[in-house]
C-alpha positions in Angstrom: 16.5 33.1 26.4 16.6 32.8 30.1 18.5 35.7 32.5 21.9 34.6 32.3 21.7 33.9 28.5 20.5 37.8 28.5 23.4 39.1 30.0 25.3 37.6 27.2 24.5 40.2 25.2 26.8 42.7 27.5 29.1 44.5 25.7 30.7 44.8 28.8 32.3 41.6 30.6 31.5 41.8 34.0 32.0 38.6 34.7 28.6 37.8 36.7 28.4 34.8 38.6 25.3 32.5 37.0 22.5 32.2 40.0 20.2 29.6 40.3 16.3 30.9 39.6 14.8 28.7 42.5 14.2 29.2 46.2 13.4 27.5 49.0 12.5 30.3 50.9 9.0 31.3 52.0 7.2 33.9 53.3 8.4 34.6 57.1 9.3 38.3 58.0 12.7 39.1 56.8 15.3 40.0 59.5 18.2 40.1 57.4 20.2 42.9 56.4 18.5 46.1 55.5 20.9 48.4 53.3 21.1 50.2 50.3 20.8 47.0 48.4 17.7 45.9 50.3 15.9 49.2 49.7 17.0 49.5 46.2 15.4 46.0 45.6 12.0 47.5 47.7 11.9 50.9 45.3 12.7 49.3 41.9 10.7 46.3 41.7 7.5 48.8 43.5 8.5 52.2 41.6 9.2 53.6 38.5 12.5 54.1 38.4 14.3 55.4 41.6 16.3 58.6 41.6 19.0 59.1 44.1 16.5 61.3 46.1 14.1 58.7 46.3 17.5 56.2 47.7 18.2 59.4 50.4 14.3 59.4 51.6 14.2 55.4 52.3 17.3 55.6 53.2 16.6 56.5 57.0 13.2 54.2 57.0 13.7 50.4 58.6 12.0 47.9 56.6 8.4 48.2 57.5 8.2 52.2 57.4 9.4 51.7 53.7 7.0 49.2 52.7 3.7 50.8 54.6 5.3 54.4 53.0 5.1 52.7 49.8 1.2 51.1 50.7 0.1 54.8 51.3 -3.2 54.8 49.4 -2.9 58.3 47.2 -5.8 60.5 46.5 -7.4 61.2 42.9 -4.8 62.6 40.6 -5.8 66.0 38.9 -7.6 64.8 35.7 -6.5 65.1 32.6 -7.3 68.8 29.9 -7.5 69.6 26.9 -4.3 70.4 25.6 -5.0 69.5 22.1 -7.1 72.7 20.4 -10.2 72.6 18.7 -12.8 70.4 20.6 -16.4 69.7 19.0 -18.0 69.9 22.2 -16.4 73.5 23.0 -14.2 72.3 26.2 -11.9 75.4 26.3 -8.0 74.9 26.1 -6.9 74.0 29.7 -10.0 72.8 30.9 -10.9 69.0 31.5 -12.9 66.9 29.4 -13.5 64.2 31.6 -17.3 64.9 32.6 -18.0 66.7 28.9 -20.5 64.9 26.0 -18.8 62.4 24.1 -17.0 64.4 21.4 -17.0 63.7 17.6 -14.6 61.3 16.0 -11.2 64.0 16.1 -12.0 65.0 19.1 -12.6 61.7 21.0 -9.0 60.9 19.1 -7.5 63.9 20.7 -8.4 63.1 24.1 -7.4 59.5 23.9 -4.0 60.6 23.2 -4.5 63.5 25.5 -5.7 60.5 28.2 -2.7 58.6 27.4 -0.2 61.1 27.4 -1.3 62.5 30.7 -1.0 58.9 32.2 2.3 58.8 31.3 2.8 61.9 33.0 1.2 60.2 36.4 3.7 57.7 36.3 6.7 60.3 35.7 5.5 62.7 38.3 4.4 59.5 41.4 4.7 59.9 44.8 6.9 57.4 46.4 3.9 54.5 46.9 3.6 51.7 44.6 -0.2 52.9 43.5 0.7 54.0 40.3 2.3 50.6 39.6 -1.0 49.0 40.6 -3.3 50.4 38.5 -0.9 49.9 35.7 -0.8 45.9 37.4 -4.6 46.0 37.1 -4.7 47.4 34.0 -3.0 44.7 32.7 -5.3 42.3 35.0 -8.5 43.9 34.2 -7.9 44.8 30.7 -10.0 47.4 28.6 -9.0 49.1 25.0 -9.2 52.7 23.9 -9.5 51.2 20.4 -12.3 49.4 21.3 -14.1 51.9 23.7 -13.6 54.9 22.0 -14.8 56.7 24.7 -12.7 59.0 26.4 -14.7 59.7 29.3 -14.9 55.9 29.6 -11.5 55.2 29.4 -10.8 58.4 32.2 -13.8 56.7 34.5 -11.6 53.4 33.9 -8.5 54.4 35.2 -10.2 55.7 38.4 -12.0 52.6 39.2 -8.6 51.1 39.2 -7.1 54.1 41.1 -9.7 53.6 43.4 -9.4 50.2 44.5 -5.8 50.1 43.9 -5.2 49.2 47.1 -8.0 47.8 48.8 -10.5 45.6 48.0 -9.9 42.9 45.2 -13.5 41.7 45.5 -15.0 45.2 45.7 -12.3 45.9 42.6 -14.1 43.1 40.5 -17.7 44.4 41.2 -16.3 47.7 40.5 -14.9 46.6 37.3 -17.9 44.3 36.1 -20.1 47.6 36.3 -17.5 50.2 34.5 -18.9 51.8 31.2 -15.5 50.6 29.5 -15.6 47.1 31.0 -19.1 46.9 29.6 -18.1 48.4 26.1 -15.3 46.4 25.9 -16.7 43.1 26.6 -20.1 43.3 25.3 -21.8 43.8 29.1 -24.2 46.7 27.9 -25.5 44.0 25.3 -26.2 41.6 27.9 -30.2 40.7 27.7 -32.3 37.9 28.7 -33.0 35.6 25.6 -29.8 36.5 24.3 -27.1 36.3 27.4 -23.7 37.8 25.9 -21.1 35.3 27.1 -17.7 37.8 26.7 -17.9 38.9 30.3 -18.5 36.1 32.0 -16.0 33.8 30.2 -13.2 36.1 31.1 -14.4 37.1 34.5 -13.7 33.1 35.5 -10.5 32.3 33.2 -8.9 35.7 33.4 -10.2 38.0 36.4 -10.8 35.4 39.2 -10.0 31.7 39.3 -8.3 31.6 36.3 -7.9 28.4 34.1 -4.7 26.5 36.4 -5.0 23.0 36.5 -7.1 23.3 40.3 -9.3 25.7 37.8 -12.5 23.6 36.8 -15.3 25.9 35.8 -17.8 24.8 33.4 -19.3 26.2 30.1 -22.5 25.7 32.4 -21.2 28.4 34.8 -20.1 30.4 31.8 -23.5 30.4 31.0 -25.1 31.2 34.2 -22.5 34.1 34.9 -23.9 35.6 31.9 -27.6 35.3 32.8 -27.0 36.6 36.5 -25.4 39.9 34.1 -28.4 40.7 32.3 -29.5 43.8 32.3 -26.5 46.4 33.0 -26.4 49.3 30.8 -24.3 52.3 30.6 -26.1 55.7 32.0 -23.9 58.0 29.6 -24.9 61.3 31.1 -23.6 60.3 34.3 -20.8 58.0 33.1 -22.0 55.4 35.2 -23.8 52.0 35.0 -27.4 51.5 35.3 -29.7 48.5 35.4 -33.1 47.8 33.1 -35.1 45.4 34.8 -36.8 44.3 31.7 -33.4 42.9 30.1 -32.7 41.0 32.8 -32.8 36.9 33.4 -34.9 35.9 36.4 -35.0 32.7 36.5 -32.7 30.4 38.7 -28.9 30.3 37.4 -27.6 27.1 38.9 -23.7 26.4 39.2 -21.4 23.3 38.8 -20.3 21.4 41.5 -16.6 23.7 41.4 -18.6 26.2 42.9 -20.1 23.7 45.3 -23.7 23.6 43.3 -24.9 26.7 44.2 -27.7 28.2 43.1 -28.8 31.9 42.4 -32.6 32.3 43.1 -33.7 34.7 40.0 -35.2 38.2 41.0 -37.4 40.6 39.5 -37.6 44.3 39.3 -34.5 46.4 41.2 -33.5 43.6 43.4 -32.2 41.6 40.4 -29.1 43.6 40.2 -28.0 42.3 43.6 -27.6 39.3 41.3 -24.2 39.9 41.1 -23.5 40.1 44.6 -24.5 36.7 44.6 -22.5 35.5 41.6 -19.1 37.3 43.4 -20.0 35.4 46.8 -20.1 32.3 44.5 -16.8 32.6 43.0 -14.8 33.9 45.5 -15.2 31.4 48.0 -13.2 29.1 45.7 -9.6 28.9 47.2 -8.2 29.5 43.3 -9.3 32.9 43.4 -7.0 33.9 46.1 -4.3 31.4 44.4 -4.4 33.2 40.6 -4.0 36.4 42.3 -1.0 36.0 43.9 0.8 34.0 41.2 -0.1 37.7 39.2 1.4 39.4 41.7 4.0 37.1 42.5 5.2 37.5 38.3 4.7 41.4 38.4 6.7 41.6 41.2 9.1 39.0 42.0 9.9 36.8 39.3 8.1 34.7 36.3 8.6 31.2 36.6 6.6 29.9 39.4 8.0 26.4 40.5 7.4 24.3 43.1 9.1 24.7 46.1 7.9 28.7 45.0 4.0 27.4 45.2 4.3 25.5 48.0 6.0 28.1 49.9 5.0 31.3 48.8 1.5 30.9 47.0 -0.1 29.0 49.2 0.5 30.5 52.4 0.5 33.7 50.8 -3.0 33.0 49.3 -3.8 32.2 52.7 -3.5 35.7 54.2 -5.2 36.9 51.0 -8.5 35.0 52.1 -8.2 35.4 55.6 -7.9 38.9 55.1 -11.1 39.4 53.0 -9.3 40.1 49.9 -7.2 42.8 51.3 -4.8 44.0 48.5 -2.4 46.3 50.9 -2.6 43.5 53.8 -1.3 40.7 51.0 1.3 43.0 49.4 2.2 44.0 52.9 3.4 40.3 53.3 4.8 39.7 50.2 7.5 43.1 50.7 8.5 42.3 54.2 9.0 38.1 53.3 12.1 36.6 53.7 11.2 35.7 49.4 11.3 39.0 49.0 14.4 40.0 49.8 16.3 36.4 48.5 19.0 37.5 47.1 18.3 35.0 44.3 15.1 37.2 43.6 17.5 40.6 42.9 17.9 41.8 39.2 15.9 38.7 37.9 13.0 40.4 36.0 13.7 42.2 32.3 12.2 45.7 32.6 9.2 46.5 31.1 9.1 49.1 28.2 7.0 51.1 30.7 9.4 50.6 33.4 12.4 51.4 31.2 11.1 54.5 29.7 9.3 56.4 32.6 12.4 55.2 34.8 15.2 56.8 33.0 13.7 59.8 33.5 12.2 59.7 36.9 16.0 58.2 37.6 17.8 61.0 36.2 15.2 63.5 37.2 15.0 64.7 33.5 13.1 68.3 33.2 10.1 68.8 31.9 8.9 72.4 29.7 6.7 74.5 32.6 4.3 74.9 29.7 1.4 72.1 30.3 0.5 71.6 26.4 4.5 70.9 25.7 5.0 69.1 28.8 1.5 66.7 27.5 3.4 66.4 23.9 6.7 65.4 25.8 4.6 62.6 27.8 3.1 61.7 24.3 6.7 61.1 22.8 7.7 58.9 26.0 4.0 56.7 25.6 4.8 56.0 22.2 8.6 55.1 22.6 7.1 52.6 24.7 4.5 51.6 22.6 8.0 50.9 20.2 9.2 48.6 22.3 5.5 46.5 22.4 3.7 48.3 25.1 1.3 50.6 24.2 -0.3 51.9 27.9 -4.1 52.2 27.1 -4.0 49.2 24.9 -2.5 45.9 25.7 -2.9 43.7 22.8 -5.6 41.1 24.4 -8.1 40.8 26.3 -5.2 39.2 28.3 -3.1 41.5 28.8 0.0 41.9 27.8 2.5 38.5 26.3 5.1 38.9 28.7 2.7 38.5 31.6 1.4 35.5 31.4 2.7 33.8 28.3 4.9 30.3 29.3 7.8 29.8 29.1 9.7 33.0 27.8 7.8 35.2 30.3 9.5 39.0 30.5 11.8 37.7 28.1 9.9 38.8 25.7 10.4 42.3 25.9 13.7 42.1 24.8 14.6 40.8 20.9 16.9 42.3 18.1 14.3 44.8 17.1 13.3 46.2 20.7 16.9 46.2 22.5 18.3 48.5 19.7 15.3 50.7 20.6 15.8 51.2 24.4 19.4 52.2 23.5 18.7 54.9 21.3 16.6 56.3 24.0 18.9 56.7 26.2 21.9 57.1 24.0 19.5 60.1 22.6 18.9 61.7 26.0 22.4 61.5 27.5 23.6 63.5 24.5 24.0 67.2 23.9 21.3 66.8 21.5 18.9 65.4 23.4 15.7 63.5 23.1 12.4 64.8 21.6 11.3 68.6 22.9 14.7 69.5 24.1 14.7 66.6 27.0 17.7 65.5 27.9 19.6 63.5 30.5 21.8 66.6 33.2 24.8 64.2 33.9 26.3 66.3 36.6 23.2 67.2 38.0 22.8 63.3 38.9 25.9 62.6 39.7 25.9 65.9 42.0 23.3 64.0 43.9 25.3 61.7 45.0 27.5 61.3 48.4 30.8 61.6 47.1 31.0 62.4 43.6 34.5 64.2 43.7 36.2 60.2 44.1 35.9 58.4 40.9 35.8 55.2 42.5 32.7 56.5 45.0 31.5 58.0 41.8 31.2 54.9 39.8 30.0 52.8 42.5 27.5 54.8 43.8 26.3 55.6 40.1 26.0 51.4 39.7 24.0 51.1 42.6 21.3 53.3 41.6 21.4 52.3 37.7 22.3 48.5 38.1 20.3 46.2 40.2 23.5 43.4 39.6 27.1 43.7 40.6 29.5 44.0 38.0 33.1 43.3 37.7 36.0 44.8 39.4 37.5 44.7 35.8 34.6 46.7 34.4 34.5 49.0 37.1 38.2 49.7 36.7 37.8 50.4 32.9 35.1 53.2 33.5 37.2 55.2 36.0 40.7 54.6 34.2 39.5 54.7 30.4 35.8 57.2 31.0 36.9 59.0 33.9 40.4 59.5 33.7 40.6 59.1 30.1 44.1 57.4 30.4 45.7 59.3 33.5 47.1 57.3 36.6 45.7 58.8 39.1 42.6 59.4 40.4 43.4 63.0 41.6 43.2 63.9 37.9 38.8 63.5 38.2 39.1 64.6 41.9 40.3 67.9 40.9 38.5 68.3 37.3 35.0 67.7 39.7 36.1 70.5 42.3 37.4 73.0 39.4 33.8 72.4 37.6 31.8 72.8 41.5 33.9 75.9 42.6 33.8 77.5 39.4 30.3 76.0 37.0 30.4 79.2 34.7 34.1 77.9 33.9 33.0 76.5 30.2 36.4 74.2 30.1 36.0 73.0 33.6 31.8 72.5 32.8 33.0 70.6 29.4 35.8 68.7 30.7 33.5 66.8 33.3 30.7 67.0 31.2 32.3 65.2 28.5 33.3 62.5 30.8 30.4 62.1 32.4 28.0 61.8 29.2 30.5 58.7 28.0 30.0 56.9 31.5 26.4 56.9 32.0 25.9 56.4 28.1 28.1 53.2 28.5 26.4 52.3 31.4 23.3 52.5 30.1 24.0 50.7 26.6 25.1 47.7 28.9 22.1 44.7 28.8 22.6 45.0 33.1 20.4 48.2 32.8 17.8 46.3 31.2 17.5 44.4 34.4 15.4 45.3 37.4 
């Protein structure tokens, strides 16, 4: 099913034009338009969700304060606590268990799902950068388990490696991540030992987490081997929730490459020294131009689009690859490029990607700025609610299904498409249809309809209204047919004129303890964003 199949599935005809999924353009600075459009395009495809505050901040940014706004590196979040009761290592209620001894098998439960939840709430609660959608990108890249570690601490340690290096250096990132306790759990690293090299890491550390297996990809079972070798040695220091090295596990004898990583050899070292083994093995592999190359087609599919053709590798890849390498790995410099390319901003690269069940969940209510209890172990059990509705709809955060990552990611030729099928589509509608009615969603959360729509520069003129309210939902235009059935039949609810919502809105605003004036715009407004959100256009980003 590709996009315009999708939109088939709109209950709503609004008659969208089919656009062409190729490109010819590359990666020059854009100097086109800059608009709402353009910075909706920035915010949603770099954000979770975008709120109408989030449109009004950007709004009076040009194109390269948005995108270096958005690059803003963010400090370590607040960790998360214990919000879940008894805990057999006696970490009071409130306090955080990240640094505490590994906890029985309830407790270590408890905090994963404490851990999880709270990352939801990270994502909810961002600051307007795209950080938060990076480690969630390397999370996906770099993938670790909780079912497999079982380690909270671990898993905690985990996300700050990412958080970390988020943004800065992709090779310091990989030697980061080769030496994580999870990483090491996960994989088999703290196994490792000379005599009896475990292969797990080193496999996917070539076909996964640097050069990938692309046809220009030619890595040997030799080098497999060898990688392994140079890894032997690196345990887990659990006190410190750290990585250590035992000289007496490890390999030293010479690990020679194949001739992909131009025959290079790594002289074998004894005592201390042979840790800075791995320096070696990293200057190995990423002086191979595929590194840069995989990279950016990962970023290129997180962030642009899925299918990769031609004209696409020629013209954006390659010369964006380029500046990858040139920069040293730089993440920030090579996203920098990427956001401010003419690609970027193609109009054939709007509303092209399926939203993820991440991205769909977290964004209605970051979009709609839906309220949260002030109490912190309700507000952690509302974030638990929204991590397993996503979980639903096939993507459990914490635990992509594979080793590599999650389907939609990488696997040819259905892509993103994936997300969407008779079983999870119903699912993303009873989410919202749940929170835009009076009864709301789990733990009292629910959508405020006039709240968001107060938000907005005009609301009073049902035609501004409706506009307005498709620009920040929609990231596709819609018919003048549809957008004259909301306001006539929604709006106006049969009445000629569009007076008849001018002066229901300025009744309700002069006069909101009014319960007929609340009721009659509430009603109205409830139906309009619960049919705009049941259309498939919402499921686009």
């Amino acid at each position: 099913m590709d996009r315009r199949q999708f939109l088939t599935l709109s209950p709503a005809r609004s008659a969208i034009a089919p656009k062409a999924a190729r490109t010819t353009t590359g990666i020059a600075p854009y100097s086109g338009p800059w608009g709402k459009q353009q910075i909706l395009h920035l915010l949603k495809r770099t954000m979770f969700g975008v709120s109408p505050a989030d449109l009004a901040a950007f709004s009076s940014m040009n194109m390269q304060q948005a995108v270096d706004t958005l690059l803003t590196v963010q400090p370590d979040p607040q960790p998360p606590v214990n919000n879940y009761g008894t805990d057999s290592t006696g970490v009071p209620i409130g306090a955080t268990w990240v640094r505490a001894p590994k906890g029985d098998v309830d407790t270590e439960n408890d905090r994963i799902t404490s851990y999880k939840s709270w990352w939801i709430g990270q994502l909810i609660n961002q600051p307007r950068s795209i950080h938060d959608k990076m480690v969630v990108f390397w999370h996906n890249h770099f993938v670790t388990e909780t079912i497999t570690v079982q380690d909270s601490r671990y898993l905690y340690q985990n996300y700050l490696t990412m958080h970390r290096h988020a943004l800065g250096n992709f090779k310091a990132l990989t030697k980061a991540i080769t030496l994580d306790p999870a990483m090491l759990v996960y994989l088999n690293g703290y196994l490792n030992s000379k005599g009896a090299a475990d292969e797990n890491y080193a496999r996917e550390l070539h076909e996964l987490f640097t050069v990938g297996k692309g046809p220009d990809s030619k890595y040997t079972e030799d080098d497999v081997k060898a990688t392994a070798r140079v890894l032997t040695g690196f345990r887990i220091d659990d006190a410190n929730i750290t990585s250590t090295f035992n000289t007496t596990q490890h390999d030293i004898e010479n690990k020679q490459f194949s001739a992909f990583y131009s025959n290079k050899v790594i002289s074998g070292k004894t005592g201390p020294a042979g840790a800075t083994e791995l320096d070696d093995l990293l200057n190995i592999i990423f002086a191979q131009p595929e590194v840069a190359k995989f990279i950016c087609r990962k970023l290129y599919r997180f962030f642009v689009y899925y299918e990769i053709d031609a004209a696409t590798e020629q013209n954006v890849i390659a010369p964006l690859a380029d500046i990858f390498r040139s920069s040293g790995y730089d993440i920030k410099t090579t996203l920098n490029a990427l956001f401010t390319s003419e690609h970027f901003f193609d109009p054939l690269n709007y509303a092209c990607l399926i939203k993820s069940p991440v991205d769909f969940c977290v964004g209605v209510f970051r979009e709609f700025n839906v309220q949260f209890p002030a109490d912190y172990t309700t507000r952690y059990e509302c974030w638990k609610v929204i991590h397993s509705t996503a979980a639903y709809m096939l993507q459990n955060l914490g635990d992509p299904p594979l080793v590599a990552g999650w389907d939609a990611y990488y696997q040819e030729p259905s892509f993103h498409e994936l997300w969407i099928n008779t079983d999870t589509l119903p699912k993303r509608n009873m989410l919202t249809d749940a929170l835009i009615s009076d009864r709301g969603f789990n733990f009292n959360m629910f959508i405020d309809p006039m709240a968001f729509a107060a938000q907005l520069p005009n609301p009073g003129n049902p035609v501004a209204l409706i506009s307005d309210s498709l620009d920040i939902l929609y990231r596709i235009g819609v018919s003048d047919n549809l957008k004259t059935f909301l306001k006539d039949t929604i709006l106006l609810t049969g009445q000629t004129q569009d007076y008849y919502w001018t002066n229901a809105w300025q009744l309700y605003v002069s006069n909101p303890n009014d319960m007929q004036a609340r009721s009659d715009v509430h009603i109205r407004l409830q139906a309009l964003y619960k049919y705009i959100m049941d259309l498939s256009e919402y499921q686009l980003s």
